[in-house]
N, CA, C and O atoms as a DFTB+ gen file, in Angstrom:
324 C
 N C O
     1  1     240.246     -90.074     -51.864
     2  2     239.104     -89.796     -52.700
     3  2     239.557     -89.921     -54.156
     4  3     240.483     -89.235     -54.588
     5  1     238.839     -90.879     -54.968
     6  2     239.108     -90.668     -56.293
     7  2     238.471     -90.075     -57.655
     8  3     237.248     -90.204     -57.708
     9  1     238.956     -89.573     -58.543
    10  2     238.144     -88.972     -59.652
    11  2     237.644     -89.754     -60.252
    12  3     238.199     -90.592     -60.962
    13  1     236.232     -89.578     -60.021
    14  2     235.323     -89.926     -61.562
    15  2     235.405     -89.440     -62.719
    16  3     234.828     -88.356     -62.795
    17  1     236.032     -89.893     -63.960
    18  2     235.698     -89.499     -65.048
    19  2     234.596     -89.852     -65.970
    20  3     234.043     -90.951     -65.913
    21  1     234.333     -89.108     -66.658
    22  2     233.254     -89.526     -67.372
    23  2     232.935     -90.971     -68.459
    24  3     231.838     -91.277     -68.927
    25  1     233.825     -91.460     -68.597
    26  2     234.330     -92.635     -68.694
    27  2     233.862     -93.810     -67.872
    28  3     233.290     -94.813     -68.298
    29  1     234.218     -93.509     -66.533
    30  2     233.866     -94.451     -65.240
    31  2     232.474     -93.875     -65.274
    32  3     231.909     -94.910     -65.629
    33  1     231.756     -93.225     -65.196
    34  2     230.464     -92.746     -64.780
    35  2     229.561     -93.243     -65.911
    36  3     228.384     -93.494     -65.654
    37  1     230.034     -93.397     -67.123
    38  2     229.487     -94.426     -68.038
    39  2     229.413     -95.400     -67.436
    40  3     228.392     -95.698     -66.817
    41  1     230.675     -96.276     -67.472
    42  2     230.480     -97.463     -67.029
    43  2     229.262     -98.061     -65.732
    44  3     228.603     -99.051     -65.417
    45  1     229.527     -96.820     -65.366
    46  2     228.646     -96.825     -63.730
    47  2     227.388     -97.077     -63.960
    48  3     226.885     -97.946     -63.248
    49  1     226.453     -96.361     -65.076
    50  2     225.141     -96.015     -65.644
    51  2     225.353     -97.005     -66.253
    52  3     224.171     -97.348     -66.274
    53  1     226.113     -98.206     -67.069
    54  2     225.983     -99.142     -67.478
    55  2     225.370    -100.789     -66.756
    56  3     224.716    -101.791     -67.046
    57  1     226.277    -100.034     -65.460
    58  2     225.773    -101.678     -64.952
    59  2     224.897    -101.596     -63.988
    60  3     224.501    -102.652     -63.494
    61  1     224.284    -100.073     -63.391
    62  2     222.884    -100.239     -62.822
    63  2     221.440    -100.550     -63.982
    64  3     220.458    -101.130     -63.518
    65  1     221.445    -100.232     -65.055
    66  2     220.826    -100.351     -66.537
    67  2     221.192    -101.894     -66.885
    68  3     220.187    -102.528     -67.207
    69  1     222.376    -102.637     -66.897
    70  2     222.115    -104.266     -66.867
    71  2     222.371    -104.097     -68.516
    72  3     221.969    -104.932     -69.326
    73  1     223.084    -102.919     -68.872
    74  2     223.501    -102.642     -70.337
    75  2     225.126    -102.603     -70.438
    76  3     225.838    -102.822     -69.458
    77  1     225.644    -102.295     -71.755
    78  2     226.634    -102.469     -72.055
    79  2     227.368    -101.384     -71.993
    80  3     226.486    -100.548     -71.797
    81  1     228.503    -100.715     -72.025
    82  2     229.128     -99.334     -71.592
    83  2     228.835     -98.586     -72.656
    84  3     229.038     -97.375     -72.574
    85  1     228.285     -99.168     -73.901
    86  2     227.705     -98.268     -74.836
    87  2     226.930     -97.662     -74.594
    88  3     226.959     -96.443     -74.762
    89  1     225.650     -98.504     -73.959
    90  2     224.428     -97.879     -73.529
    91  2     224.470     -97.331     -72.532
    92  3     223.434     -96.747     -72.217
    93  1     225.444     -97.266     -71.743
    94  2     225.478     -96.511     -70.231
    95  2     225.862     -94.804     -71.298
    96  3     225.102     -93.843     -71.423
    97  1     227.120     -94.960     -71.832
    98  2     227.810     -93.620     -72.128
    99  2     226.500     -93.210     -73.106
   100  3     226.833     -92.073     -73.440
   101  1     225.211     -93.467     -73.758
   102  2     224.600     -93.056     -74.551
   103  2     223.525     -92.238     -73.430
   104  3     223.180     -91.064     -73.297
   105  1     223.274     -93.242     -72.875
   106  2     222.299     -92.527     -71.814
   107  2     222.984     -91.398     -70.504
   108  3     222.221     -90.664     -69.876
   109  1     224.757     -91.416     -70.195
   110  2     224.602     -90.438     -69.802
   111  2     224.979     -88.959     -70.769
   112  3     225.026     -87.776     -70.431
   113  1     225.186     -89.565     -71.953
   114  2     225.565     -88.444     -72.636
   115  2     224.236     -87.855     -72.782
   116  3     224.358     -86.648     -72.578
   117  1     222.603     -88.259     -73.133
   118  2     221.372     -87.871     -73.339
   119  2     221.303     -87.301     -72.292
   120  3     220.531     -86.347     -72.391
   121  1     221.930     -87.452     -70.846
   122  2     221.581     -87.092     -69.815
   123  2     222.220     -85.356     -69.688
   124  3     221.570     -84.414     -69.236
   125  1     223.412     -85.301     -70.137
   126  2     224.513     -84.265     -69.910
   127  2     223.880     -83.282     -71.058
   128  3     223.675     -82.091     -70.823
   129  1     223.635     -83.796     -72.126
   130  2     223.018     -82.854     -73.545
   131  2     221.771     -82.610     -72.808
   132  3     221.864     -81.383     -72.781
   133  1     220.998     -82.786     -72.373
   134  2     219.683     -82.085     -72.324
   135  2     219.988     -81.355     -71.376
   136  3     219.373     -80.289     -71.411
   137  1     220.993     -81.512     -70.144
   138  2     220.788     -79.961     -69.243
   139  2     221.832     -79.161     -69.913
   140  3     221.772     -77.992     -69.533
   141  1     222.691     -79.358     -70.703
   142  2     223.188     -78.336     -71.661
   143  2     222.445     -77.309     -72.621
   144  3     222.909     -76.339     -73.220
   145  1     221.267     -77.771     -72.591
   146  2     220.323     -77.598     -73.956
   147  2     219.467     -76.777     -72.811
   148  3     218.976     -75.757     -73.295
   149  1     219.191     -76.948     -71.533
   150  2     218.111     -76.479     -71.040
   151  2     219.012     -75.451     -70.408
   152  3     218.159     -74.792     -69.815
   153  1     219.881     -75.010     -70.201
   154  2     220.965     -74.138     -69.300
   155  2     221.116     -72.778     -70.561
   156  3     220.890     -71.569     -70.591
   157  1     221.550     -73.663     -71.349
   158  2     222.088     -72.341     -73.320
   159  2     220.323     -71.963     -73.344
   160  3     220.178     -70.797     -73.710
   161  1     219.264     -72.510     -73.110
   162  2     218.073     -72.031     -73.234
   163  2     217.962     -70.558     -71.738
   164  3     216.935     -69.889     -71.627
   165  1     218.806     -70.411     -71.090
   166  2     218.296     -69.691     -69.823
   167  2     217.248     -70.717     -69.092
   168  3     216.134     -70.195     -69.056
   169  1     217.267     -71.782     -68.606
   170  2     216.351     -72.319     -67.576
   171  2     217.590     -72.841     -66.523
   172  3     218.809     -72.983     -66.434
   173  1     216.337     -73.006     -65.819
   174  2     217.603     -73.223     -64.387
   175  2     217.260     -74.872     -64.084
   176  3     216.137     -75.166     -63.675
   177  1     218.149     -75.782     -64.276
   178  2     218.164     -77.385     -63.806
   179  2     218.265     -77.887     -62.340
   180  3     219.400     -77.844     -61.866
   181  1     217.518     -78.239     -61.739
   182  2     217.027     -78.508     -60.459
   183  2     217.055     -80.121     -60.719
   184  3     216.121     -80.570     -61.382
   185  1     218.067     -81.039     -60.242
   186  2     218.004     -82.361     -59.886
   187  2     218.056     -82.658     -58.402
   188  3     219.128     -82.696     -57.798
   189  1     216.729     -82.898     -57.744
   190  2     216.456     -82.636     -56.544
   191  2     217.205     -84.143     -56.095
   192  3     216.995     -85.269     -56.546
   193  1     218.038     -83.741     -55.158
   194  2     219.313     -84.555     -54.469
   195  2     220.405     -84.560     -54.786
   196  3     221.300     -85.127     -54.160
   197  1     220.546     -83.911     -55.848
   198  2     222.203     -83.575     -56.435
   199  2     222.624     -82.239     -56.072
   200  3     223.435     -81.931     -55.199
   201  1     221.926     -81.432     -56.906
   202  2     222.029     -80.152     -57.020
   203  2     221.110     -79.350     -57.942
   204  3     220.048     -79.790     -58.384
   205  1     221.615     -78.117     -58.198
   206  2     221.019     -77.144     -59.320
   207  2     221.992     -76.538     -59.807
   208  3     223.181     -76.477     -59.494
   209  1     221.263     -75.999     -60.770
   210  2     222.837     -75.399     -61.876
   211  2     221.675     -74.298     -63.148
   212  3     220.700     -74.494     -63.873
   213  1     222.468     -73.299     -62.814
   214  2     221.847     -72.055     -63.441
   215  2     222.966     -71.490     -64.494
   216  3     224.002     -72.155     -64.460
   217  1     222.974     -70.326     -65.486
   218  2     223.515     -69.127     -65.804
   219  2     223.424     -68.598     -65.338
   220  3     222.362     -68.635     -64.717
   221  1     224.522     -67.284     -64.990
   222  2     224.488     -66.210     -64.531
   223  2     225.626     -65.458     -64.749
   224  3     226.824     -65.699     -64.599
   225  1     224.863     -64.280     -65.219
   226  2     225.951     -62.923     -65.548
   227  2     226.622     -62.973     -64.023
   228  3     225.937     -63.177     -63.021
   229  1     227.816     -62.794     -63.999
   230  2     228.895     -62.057     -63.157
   231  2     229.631     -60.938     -63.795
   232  3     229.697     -60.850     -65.021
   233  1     230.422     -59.718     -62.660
   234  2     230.312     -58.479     -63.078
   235  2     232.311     -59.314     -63.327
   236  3     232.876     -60.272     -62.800
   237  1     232.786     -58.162     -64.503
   238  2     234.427     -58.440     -64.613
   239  2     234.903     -58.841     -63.734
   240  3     233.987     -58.944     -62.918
   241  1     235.794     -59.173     -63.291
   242  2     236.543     -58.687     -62.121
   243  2     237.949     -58.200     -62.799
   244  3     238.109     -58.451     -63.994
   245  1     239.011     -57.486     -62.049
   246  2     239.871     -56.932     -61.987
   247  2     240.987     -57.862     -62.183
   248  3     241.413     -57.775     -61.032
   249  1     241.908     -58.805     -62.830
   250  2     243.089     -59.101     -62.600
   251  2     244.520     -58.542     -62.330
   252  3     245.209     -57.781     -63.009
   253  1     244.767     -59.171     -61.090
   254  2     245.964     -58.548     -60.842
   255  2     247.149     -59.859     -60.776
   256  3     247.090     -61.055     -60.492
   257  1     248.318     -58.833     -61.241
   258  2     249.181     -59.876     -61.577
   259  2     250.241     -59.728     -60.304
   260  3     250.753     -58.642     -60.032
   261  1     250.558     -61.163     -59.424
   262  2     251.101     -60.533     -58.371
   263  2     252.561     -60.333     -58.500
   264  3     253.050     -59.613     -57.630
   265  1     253.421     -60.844     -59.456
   266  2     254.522     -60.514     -59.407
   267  2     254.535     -59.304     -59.999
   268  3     255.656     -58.803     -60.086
   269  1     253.603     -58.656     -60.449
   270  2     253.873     -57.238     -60.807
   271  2     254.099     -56.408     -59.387
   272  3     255.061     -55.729     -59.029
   273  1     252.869     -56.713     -58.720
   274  2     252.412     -56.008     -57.184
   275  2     253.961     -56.271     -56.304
   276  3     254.346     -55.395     -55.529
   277  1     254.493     -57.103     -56.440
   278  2     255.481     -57.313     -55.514
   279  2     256.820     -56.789     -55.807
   280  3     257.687     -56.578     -54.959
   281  1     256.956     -56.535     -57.456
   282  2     258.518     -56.274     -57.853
   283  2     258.668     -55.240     -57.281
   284  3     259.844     -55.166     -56.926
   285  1     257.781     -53.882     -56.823
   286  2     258.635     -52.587     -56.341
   287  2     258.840     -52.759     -55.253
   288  3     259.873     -52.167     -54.942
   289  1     258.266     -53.439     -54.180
   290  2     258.420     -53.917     -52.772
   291  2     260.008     -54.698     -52.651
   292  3     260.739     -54.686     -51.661
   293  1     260.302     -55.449     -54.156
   294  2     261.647     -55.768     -54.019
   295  2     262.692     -54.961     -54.189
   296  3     263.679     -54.910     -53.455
   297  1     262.443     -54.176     -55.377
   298  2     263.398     -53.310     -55.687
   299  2     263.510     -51.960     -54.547
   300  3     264.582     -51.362     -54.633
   301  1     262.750     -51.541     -53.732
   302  2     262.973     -51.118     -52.822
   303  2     263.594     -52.046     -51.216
   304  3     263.332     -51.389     -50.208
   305  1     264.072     -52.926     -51.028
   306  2     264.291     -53.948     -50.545
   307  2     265.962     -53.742     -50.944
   308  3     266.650     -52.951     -50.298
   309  1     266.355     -54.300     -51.734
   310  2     267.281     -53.572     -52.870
   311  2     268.359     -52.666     -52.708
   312  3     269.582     -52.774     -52.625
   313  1     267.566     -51.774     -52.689
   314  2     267.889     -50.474     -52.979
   315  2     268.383     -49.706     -51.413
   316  3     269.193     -48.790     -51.272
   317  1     267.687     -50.345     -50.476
   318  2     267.713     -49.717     -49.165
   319  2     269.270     -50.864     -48.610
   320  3     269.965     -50.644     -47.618
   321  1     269.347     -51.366     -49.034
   322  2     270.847     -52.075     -48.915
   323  2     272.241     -51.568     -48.752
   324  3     273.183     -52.359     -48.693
């Protein structure tokens, strides 16, 4: 499987359009700015066959650092030697 970059995905929108990679990257950049613009507004983007794509608050979460969690498990390891 390979990555599309946005680059190639220009190009891509270029040659179904029968345009030049200018006009591909213009039109998908118009494409990418307006659901940016409609998302920072709070609306929710529904491209029926792709997907959807919303905001949404999520609560903190907690980071844990695991080599912290693990050093006393060693040093008792260690120690019982």
């Amino acid at each position: 499987m390979a990555t599309v970059r946005k680059s190639d995905m220009s190009s891509r929108v270029a040659a179904k359009l029968g345009g030049s990679r200018a006009q591909g990257e213009a039109a998908l950049r118009a494409v990418l700015d307006s659901v940016q613009e409609a998302l920072s507004q709070g609306d929710r983007v529904v491209l029926t066959g792709f997907g959807s794509f919303e905001v949404r608050q999520v609560k903190a979460r907690r980071q844990t650092r695991l080599e912290m969690r693990s050093a006393p498990r060693l040093q008792r390891f260690l120690q019982n030697r």
